[in-house]
N, C-alpha and C positions, 0 to 999 in steps of 0.2 A: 150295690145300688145305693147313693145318696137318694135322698126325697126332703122336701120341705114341707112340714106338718100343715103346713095353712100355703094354700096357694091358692090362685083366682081361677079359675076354670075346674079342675079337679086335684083335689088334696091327697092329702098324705093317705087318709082311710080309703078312698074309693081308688087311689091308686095303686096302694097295696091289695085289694082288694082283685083289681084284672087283672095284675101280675100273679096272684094265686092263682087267677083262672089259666093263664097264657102260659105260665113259666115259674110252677109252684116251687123247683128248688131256688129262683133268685131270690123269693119272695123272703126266706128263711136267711138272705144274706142283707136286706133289707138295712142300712141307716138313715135312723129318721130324723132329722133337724129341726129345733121348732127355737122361735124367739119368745117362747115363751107366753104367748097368746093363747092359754089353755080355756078351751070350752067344756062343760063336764062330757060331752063327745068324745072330744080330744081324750081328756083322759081316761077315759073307758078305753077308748079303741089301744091307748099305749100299758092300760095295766093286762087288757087280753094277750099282747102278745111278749115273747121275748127280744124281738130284735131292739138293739140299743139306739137309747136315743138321747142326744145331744144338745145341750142349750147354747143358742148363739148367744153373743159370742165367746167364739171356741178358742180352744189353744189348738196350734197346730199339731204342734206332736200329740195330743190326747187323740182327737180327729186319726193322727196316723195309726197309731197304738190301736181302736179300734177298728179302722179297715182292716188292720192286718189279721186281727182277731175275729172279723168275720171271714175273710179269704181263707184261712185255717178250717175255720165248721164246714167252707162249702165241698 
């Protein structure tokens, strides 16, 4: 599961959040993408967890190399 840390209706945190509700082993495959627009929020919610997370802009293969490396943990 890609996510974007800051989005207009519901974000990275509250969407990781129903997906722990709805479907808690995706949530653990979780990459979060952020441009970097960090709120001490934001940061809290990405030092809580392990899933990896991304600064746009990305390199492709990096981007690949960790899907694959979450695809692996699930």
């Amino acid at each position: 599961v890609l996510c974007d840390l800051m989005m207009p209706r519901l974000g990275g945190p509250e969407f990781h959040a129903e997906l722990t509700r709805v479907a808690p082993s995706l949530a653990s495959t979780m990459v979060i993408l952020t441009g970097g627009a960090f709120t001490d929020a934001a940061r809290e919610f990405l030092a809580e967890r392990e899933n990896p997370c991304i600064e746009k802009p990305f390199d492709v293969r990096g981007l690949r190399r960790t899907i694959d490396t979450q695809l692996r943990r699930s």
